[in-house]
N, C-alpha and C positions, 0 to 999 in steps of 0.2 A: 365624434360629435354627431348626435342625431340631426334630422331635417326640421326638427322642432328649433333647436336652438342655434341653427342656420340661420335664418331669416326673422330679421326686424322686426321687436313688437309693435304692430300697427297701431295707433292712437287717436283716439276721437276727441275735440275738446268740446265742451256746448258749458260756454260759459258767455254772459250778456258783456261783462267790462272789457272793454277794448283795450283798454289799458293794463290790464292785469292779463290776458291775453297774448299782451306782444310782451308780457317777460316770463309769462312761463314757456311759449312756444319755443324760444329760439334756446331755452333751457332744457327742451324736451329733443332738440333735435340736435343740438351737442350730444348726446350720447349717442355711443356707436350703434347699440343696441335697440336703440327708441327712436321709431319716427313719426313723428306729428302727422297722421294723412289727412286730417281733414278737422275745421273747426268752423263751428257755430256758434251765433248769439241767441237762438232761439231752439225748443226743443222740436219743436214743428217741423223747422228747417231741417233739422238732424235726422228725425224719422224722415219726411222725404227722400232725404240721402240715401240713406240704407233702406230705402223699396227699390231705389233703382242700381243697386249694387248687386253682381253676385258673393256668392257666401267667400270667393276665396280674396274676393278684395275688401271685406268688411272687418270692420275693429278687432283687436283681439282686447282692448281695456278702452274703456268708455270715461271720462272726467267729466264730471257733471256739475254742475252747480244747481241750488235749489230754489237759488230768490230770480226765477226766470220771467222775462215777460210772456205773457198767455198762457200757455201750459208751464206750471210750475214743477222742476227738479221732481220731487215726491209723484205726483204723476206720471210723469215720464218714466219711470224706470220700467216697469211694468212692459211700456208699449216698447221702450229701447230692448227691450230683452226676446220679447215677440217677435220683433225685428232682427236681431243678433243672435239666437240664443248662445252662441259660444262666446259672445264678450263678454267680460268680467265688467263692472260697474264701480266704479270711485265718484264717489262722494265728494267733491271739494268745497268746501261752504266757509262760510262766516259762522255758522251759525252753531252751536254746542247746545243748544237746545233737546232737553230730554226726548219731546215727543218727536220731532226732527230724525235722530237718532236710531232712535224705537223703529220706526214707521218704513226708517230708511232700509235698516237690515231686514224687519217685515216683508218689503217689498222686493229683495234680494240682492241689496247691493253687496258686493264681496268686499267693502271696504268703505270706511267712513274718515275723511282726514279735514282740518281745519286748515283755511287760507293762509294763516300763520304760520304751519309746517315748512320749510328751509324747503329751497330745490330739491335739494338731494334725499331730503324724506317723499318728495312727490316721487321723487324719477324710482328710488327705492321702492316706495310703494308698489308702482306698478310693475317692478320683477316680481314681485312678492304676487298679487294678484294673479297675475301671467302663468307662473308656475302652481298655481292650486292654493295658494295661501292665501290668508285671511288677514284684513288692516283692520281693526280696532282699538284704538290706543285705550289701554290699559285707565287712565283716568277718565276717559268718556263712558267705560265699560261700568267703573265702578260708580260712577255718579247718574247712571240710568239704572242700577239695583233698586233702590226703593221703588221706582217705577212700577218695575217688572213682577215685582213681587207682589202689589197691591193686586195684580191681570191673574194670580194661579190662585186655583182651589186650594184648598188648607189641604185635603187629602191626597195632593201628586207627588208621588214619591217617585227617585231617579233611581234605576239602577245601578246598582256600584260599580267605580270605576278601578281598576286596580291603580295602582301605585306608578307603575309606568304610565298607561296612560293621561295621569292630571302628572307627568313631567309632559308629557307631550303638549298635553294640552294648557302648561303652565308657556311653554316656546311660543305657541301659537299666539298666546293672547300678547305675547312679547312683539308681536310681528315676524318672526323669523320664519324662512322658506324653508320647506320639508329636507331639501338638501341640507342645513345648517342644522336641522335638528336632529338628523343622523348622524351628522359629522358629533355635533355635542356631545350626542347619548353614548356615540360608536356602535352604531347599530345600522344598520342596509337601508338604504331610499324606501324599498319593499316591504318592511318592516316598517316602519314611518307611517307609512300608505295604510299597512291594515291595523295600524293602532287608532290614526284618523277614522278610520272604516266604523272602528269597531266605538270611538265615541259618537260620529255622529247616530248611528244605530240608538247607543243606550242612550243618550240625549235626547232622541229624537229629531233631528236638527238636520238642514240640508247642505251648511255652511258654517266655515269656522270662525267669523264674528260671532251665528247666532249661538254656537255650541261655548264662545268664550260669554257673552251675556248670559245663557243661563249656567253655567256653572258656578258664576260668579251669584247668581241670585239665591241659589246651594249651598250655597257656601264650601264649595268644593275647590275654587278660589279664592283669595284673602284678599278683601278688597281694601283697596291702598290709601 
Protein backbone atom coordinates (compact mmCIF):
# COMPACT_ATOMS: atom_id res chain seq x y z
CA UNK A 1 0.00 0.00 0.00
CA UNK A 2 1.33 3.31 -1.22
CA UNK A 3 1.44 6.47 1.25
CA UNK A 4 -1.09 7.85 -1.09
CA UNK A 5 -3.69 5.37 -0.04
CA UNK A 6 -2.62 5.48 3.60
CA UNK A 7 -4.13 8.38 4.69
CA UNK A 8 -7.73 9.78 4.61
CA UNK A 9 -9.21 11.61 1.90
CA UNK A 10 -9.53 15.09 3.38
CA UNK A 11 -13.00 16.85 2.65
CA UNK A 12 -14.18 20.23 2.43
CA UNK A 13 -17.91 20.85 2.55
CA UNK A 14 -19.26 24.75 1.58
CA UNK A 15 -22.63 24.19 1.39
CA UNK A 16 -25.19 27.09 2.99
CA UNK A 17 -28.31 24.38 4.33
CA UNK A 18 -27.49 23.37 7.81
CA UNK A 19 -29.59 20.81 7.50
CA UNK A 20 -28.50 18.98 4.65
CA UNK A 21 -25.11 19.62 6.17
CA UNK A 22 -25.60 17.54 9.42
CA UNK A 23 -26.76 14.49 6.99
CA UNK A 24 -24.34 14.37 4.70
CA UNK A 25 -21.31 15.11 7.31
CA UNK A 26 -21.69 12.35 9.70
CA UNK A 27 -22.31 10.17 6.22
CA UNK A 28 -18.93 11.39 4.97
CA UNK A 29 -17.26 10.55 8.22
CA UNK A 30 -18.62 7.04 8.64
CA UNK A 31 -16.30 5.94 6.05
CA UNK A 32 -12.98 4.64 6.97
CA UNK A 33 -11.41 6.31 4.21
CA UNK A 34 -13.27 9.87 4.19
CA UNK A 35 -12.89 12.52 6.68
CA UNK A 36 -14.92 15.66 6.67
CA UNK A 37 -12.11 18.32 7.90
CA UNK A 38 -13.73 21.30 7.52
CA UNK A 39 -17.31 22.75 6.37
CA UNK A 40 -18.75 26.10 5.46
CA UNK A 41 -21.87 28.01 4.62
CA UNK A 42 -20.35 30.49 2.60
CA UNK A 43 -17.63 30.37 -0.17
CA UNK A 44 -15.77 33.37 1.40
CA UNK A 45 -15.50 31.61 4.63
CA UNK A 46 -14.02 28.50 2.71
CA UNK A 47 -11.27 30.69 0.80
CA UNK A 48 -10.27 32.31 4.03
CA UNK A 49 -9.66 28.76 5.37
CA UNK A 50 -7.46 27.59 2.94
CA UNK A 51 -5.08 31.17 2.92
CA UNK A 52 -4.34 30.26 6.26
CA UNK A 53 -3.78 26.55 5.84
CA UNK A 54 -0.62 24.90 4.63
CA UNK A 55 -0.64 22.74 1.48
CA UNK A 56 -0.40 19.45 3.46
CA UNK A 57 -3.44 20.20 5.58
CA UNK A 58 -5.61 21.32 2.77
CA UNK A 59 -8.48 19.42 0.88
CA UNK A 60 -7.91 16.71 -1.32
CA UNK A 61 -11.93 17.03 -2.76
CA UNK A 62 -13.92 20.09 -2.35
CA UNK A 63 -18.11 19.75 -2.28
CA UNK A 64 -19.55 22.74 -3.29
CA UNK A 65 -22.86 23.86 -3.72
CA UNK A 66 -23.79 26.69 -6.34
CA UNK A 67 -26.93 28.49 -4.98
CA UNK A 68 -24.43 30.24 -2.09
CA UNK A 69 -24.88 33.41 -0.37
CA UNK A 70 -22.49 36.20 -1.64
CA UNK A 71 -20.04 34.55 -3.84
CA UNK A 72 -21.98 32.00 -5.72
CA UNK A 73 -20.71 28.18 -6.24
CA UNK A 74 -19.77 29.03 -10.19
CA UNK A 75 -17.45 31.74 -9.00
CA UNK A 76 -15.88 30.10 -6.53
CA UNK A 77 -14.27 27.38 -8.12
CA UNK A 78 -11.95 29.25 -9.90
CA UNK A 79 -10.56 31.17 -6.61
CA UNK A 80 -11.03 27.42 -4.69
CA UNK A 81 -8.70 26.03 -7.10
CA UNK A 82 -6.13 29.14 -6.83
CA UNK A 83 -6.23 28.35 -3.40
CA UNK A 84 -5.96 24.29 -3.57
CA UNK A 85 -4.63 23.56 -6.80
CA UNK A 86 -4.37 19.89 -5.97
CA UNK A 87 -8.15 19.57 -4.70
CA UNK A 88 -10.41 17.94 -6.96
CA UNK A 89 -13.78 19.98 -7.00
CA UNK A 90 -17.49 18.36 -6.68
CA UNK A 91 -20.38 20.02 -7.70
CA UNK A 92 -23.29 19.25 -5.42
CA UNK A 93 -26.38 21.20 -6.45
CA UNK A 94 -30.00 21.07 -6.92
CA UNK A 95 -29.68 22.25 -9.77
CA UNK A 96 -29.32 20.17 -13.58
CA UNK A 97 -29.50 23.17 -15.31
CA UNK A 98 -27.58 23.24 -18.72
CA UNK A 99 -25.63 26.40 -18.32
CA UNK A 100 -24.98 25.37 -14.45
CA UNK A 101 -23.32 22.48 -15.86
CA UNK A 102 -21.55 23.73 -18.93
CA UNK A 103 -19.98 26.62 -16.95
CA UNK A 104 -19.18 24.26 -14.06
CA UNK A 105 -16.77 21.76 -15.97
CA UNK A 106 -15.58 25.15 -17.85
CA UNK A 107 -14.43 26.32 -14.70
CA UNK A 108 -12.78 22.93 -13.77
CA UNK A 109 -14.78 21.09 -11.57
CA UNK A 110 -13.65 17.23 -11.67
CA UNK A 111 -17.19 16.39 -11.09
CA UNK A 112 -20.79 17.47 -11.25
CA UNK A 113 -23.45 15.49 -8.92
CA UNK A 114 -27.16 16.22 -8.05
CA UNK A 115 -28.45 16.62 -4.15
CA UNK A 116 -30.64 13.65 -5.13
CA UNK A 117 -27.69 11.27 -5.61
CA UNK A 118 -27.85 8.42 -2.39
CA UNK A 119 -24.88 8.79 0.19
CA UNK A 120 -23.01 6.27 -1.37
CA UNK A 121 -22.96 7.84 -4.78
CA UNK A 122 -21.57 11.16 -2.96
CA UNK A 123 -19.08 9.21 -0.74
CA UNK A 124 -18.22 7.03 -4.25
CA UNK A 125 -17.96 10.04 -5.95
CA UNK A 126 -15.28 11.36 -4.25
CA UNK A 127 -12.82 8.06 -4.44
CA UNK A 128 -13.49 8.39 -8.04
CA UNK A 129 -12.35 12.23 -8.09
CA UNK A 130 -9.52 11.40 -5.39
CA UNK A 131 -7.93 8.91 -7.73
CA UNK A 132 -7.90 10.89 -11.13
CA UNK A 133 -11.46 10.18 -12.30
CA UNK A 134 -13.98 12.08 -13.59
CA UNK A 135 -18.14 12.47 -12.15
CA UNK A 136 -20.31 13.30 -14.89
CA UNK A 137 -23.48 11.40 -14.99
CA UNK A 138 -23.97 10.16 -18.31
CA UNK A 139 -27.61 11.83 -18.49
CA UNK A 140 -26.47 15.29 -17.41
CA UNK A 141 -23.72 14.70 -20.23
CA UNK A 142 -26.08 13.93 -22.69
CA UNK A 143 -28.67 16.58 -22.07
CA UNK A 144 -25.92 19.57 -22.25
CA UNK A 145 -25.06 18.16 -26.02
CA UNK A 146 -27.23 20.40 -27.92
CA UNK A 147 -25.61 22.93 -25.78
CA UNK A 148 -22.22 22.35 -26.62
CA UNK A 149 -22.74 22.04 -30.01
CA UNK A 150 -24.60 25.17 -30.89
CA UNK A 151 -20.51 26.95 -28.88
CA UNK A 152 -18.14 24.73 -32.08
CA UNK A 153 -17.41 26.10 -35.42
CA UNK A 154 -18.91 23.79 -38.09
CA UNK A 155 -15.11 23.27 -39.31
CA UNK A 156 -13.58 21.49 -35.77
CA UNK A 157 -12.82 18.16 -36.58
CA UNK A 158 -11.44 15.58 -33.62
CA UNK A 159 -8.84 13.56 -34.15
CA UNK A 160 -9.59 9.90 -34.23
CA UNK A 161 -9.72 7.98 -31.52
CA UNK A 162 -8.98 4.34 -31.79
CA UNK A 163 -11.22 1.77 -30.56
CA UNK A 164 -9.69 1.11 -27.17
CA UNK A 165 -9.67 4.36 -26.39
CA UNK A 166 -13.70 5.49 -26.62
CA UNK A 167 -13.77 1.87 -24.36
CA UNK A 168 -11.90 3.91 -22.12
CA UNK A 169 -13.40 6.69 -22.41
CA UNK A 170 -16.96 4.90 -22.69
CA UNK A 171 -15.80 3.71 -18.52
CA UNK A 172 -15.00 7.11 -17.81
CA UNK A 173 -18.18 8.79 -18.81
CA UNK A 174 -19.73 5.69 -16.57
CA UNK A 175 -17.83 7.01 -13.53
CA UNK A 176 -15.59 4.26 -12.88
CA UNK A 177 -11.83 4.68 -11.39
CA UNK A 178 -8.99 4.04 -13.71
CA UNK A 179 -8.36 1.09 -11.33
CA UNK A 180 -11.85 -0.66 -12.38
CA UNK A 181 -11.12 0.18 -15.95
CA UNK A 182 -8.01 -1.87 -15.98
CA UNK A 183 -9.48 -4.39 -14.12
CA UNK A 184 -12.49 -4.45 -16.95
CA UNK A 185 -10.40 -4.09 -20.08
CA UNK A 186 -7.46 -6.45 -18.21
CA UNK A 187 -5.17 -4.24 -19.06
CA UNK A 188 -2.28 -2.33 -16.32
CA UNK A 189 -3.31 0.92 -14.30
CA UNK A 190 -0.17 2.33 -16.70
CA UNK A 191 -1.84 1.58 -19.58
CA UNK A 192 -5.25 3.12 -18.41
CA UNK A 193 -3.16 6.37 -17.65
CA UNK A 194 -1.63 6.61 -21.20
CA UNK A 195 -4.84 5.88 -23.07
CA UNK A 196 -6.50 8.80 -20.69
CA UNK A 197 -3.19 10.74 -21.81
CA UNK A 198 -3.61 10.16 -25.08
CA UNK A 199 -7.64 11.17 -25.18
CA UNK A 200 -7.17 14.08 -23.41
CA UNK A 201 -4.39 15.17 -25.95
CA UNK A 202 -6.69 14.37 -29.15
CA UNK A 203 -9.67 16.03 -27.52
CA UNK A 204 -8.03 18.64 -26.24
CA UNK A 205 -9.33 18.50 -22.96
CA UNK A 206 -7.70 18.95 -19.35
CA UNK A 207 -10.30 16.72 -17.55
CA UNK A 208 -12.50 13.64 -17.93
CA UNK A 209 -15.95 15.26 -17.51
CA UNK A 210 -14.82 17.75 -20.23
CA UNK A 211 -13.26 15.04 -22.59
CA UNK A 212 -16.84 12.83 -21.82
CA UNK A 213 -18.91 16.24 -22.83
CA UNK A 214 -17.22 16.70 -25.92
CA UNK A 215 -17.11 13.29 -27.09
CA UNK A 216 -20.49 12.96 -26.55
CA UNK A 217 -21.20 16.21 -28.74
CA UNK A 218 -18.97 14.01 -31.55
CA UNK A 219 -20.90 11.71 -31.46
CA UNK A 220 -18.08 9.50 -30.47
CA UNK A 221 -20.55 8.68 -27.50
CA UNK A 222 -24.18 7.67 -27.93
CA UNK A 223 -26.13 9.78 -26.21
CA UNK A 224 -28.71 8.08 -24.08
Amino acid sequence: MNARSQKKIRVMLVEDNAEYRQVIAPAINDELDIDLASQFGTAERALDSLQEQADSVKPDVILLDLRLPGMDGLSAIEHLRAQSNQAKIIVLTQSDHEEDVLRAISCGAAGYLLKSATLSQITDGIRTVYTGGGLLNTKLAAMIMRRLKKLLPSDERLEMLTEREVEVLSLLADGCERKSIADQLRISNATVCTHVAHIYEKLKVQNAPAAVAKAFRFGVLPTQ
